[in-house]
KOLZABA-115071 format. One record per residue (C-alpha): residue in three letters; x, y, z. Coordinates in steps of 0.001 Angstrom, whole numbers, padded with zeros to 6 digits, always signed. Each point is the difference from the previous one (the first is absolute). Layout:
! KOLZABA-115071
ALAXYZ
...
END
This chain:
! KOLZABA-115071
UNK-014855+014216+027686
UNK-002402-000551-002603
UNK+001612-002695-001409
UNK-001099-002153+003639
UNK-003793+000767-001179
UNK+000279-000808-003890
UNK+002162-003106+001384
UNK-003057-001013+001907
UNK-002801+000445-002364
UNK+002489-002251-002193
UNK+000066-002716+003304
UNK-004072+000301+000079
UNK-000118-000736-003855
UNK+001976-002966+000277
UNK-001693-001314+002326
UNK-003341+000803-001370
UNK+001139-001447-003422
UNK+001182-003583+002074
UNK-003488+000196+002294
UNK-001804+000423-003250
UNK+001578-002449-002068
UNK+000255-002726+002910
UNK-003557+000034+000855
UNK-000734-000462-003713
UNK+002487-002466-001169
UNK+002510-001302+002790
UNK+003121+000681+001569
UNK+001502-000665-003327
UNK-001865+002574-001936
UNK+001075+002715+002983
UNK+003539-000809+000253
UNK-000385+000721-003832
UNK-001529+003284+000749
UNK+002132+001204+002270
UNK+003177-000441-002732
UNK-002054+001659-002547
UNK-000441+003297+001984
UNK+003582-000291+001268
UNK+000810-000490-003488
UNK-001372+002662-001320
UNK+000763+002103+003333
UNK+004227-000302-000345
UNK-000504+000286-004336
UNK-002234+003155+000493
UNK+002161+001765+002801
UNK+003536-000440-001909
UNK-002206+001993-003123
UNK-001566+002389+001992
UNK+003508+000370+002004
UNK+001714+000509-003191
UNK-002509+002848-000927
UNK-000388+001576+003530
UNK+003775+000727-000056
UNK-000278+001682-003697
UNK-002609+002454+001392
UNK+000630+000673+003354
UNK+003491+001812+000975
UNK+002118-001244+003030
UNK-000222+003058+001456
UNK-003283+000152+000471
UNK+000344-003214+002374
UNK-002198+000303+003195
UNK-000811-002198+003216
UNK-003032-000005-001226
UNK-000199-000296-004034
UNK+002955-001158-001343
UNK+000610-002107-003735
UNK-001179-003251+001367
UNK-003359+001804+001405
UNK-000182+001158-003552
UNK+000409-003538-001963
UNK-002411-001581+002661
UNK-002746+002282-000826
UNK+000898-000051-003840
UNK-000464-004006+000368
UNK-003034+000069+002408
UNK-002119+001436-003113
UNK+000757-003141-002579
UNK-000454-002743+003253
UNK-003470+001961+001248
UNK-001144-001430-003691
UNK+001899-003023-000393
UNK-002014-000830+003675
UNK-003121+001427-001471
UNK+000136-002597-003344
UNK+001963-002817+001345
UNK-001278-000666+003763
UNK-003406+001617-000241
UNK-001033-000237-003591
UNK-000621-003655+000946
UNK-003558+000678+001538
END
């Protein structure tokens, strides 16, 4: 269940990061954008998935937290920064 909200604020980032990046440089530049944070979106969850399954047990599995929940959190810290330096570091 909490994956639907992380899953969102990645949507809103993406599309922040194209907006951003369009109105600056082109369509080009925000296509370009957009790869780069779903780049380092599908790189960043396969680590953090990796991890997230070393600390957190099966069993501990609800509908509401479960491993992914986990590695989604453990990856929103490193984006929040790479969006902080790369997108609005710019200004």
């Amino acid at each position: 269940m909490i994956e639907i909200i992380i899953f969102e604020l990645h949507l809103l980032g993406a599309l922040f990061a194209f907006t951003k990046s369009w109105q600056e440089g082109g369509l080009k530049d925000g296509l370009m954008a957009v790869a780069i944070v779903l780049l380092f979106f599908t790189i960043g969850w396969a680590i953090t998935g990796t991890l997230a399954s070393l600390i957190y047990p099966d069993s501990w599995n609800t509908i509401y937290f479960t491993q992914d929940t986990l590695s989604l959190i453990f990856l929103l810290i490193p984006e929040v920064l790479f969006y902080k330096y790369y997108f609005l570091g710019k200004d």
